[in-house]
N, C-alpha and C positions, 0 to 999 in steps of 0.2 A: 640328542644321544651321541652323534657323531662328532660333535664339538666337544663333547666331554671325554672322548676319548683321544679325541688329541691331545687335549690337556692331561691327560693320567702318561700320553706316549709321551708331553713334553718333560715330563717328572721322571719317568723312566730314563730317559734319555740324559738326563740331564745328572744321574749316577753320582757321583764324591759334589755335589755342589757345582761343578761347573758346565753350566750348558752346551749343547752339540748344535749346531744347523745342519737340519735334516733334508735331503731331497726326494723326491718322489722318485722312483726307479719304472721301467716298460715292462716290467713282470718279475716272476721272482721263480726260485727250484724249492720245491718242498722232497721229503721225503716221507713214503710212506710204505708201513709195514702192514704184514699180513699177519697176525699173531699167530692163526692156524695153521699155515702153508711154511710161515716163518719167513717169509721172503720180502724183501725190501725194495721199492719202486721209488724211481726219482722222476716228480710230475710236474713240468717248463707249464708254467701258465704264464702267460701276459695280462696286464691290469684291464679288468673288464671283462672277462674270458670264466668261463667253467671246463672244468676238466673232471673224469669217470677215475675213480680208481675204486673198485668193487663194487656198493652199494651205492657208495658217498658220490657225492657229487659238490665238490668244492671251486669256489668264487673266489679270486679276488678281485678285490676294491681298491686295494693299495699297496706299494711295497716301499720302503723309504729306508735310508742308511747316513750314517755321518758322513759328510760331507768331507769332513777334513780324513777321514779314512775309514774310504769307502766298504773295505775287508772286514774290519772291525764285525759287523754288526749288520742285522736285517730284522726290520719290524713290518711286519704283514697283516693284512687285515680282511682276513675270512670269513665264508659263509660256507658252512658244510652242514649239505642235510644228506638225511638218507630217502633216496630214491623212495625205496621197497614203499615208506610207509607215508612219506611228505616231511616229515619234521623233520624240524631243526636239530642238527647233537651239537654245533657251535659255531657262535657266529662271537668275534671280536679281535685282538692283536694278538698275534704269536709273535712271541722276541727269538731269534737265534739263538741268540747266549744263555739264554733263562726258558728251553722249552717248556718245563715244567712248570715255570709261574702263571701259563696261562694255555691250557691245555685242552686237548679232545677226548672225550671220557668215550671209549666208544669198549664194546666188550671184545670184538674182533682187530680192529683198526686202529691204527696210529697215525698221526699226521701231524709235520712239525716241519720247520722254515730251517731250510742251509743259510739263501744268499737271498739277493736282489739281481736280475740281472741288468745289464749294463745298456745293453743294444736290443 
């Protein structure tokens, strides 16, 4: 499963036909909203780390950028479940560019990738 979703990230990535070399980054900034409160949090995770933002409680596993520019672009690789109840609401890649093409369905919660961080 994890091998095939590098291979869907290298297709993503890889945009008008010509491929990008990707690095692994030390964590990455998501942002997330409160639909009800309406208020928006920015949550610094490092790779291998979980972080609280209301119920969720979100992992990641990886954060990776073009190499050749690094600003461009961040592709993340999450595990958000909800506390309250144990399960999973999503676990796979969030693109920066395209939040929407791979998203968190949550009825309260949003959660989506700015960057990668550097250091």
């Amino acid at each position: 499963m994890r091998r095939s979703a590098a291979a869907a990230l290298a297709i993503v990535v890889a945009g008008a036909g010509q491929a990008q070399e990707v690095a692994s980054a030390p964590g990455a900034v998501l942002r997330g909203l409160d639909k009800v409160a309406g208020a928006t949090t920015d949550i610094e995770i490092v790779t291998g780390a979980s972080a609280r933002f209301g119920r969720l409680v979100v992992t990641l596993s990886d954060c990776r950028y073009p190499i050749d520019d690094p600003s461009s672009n961040a592709f993340a690789f999450l595990s958000i479940a909800d506390a309250a109840t144990g399960s999973m609401a999503f676990e796979g890649w969030m693109i920066a560019s395209s939040p929407a093409l791979s998203a968190l369905d949550d009825p309260r919660y949003d959660i989506w990738v700015l960057r990668c961080t550097s250091s």
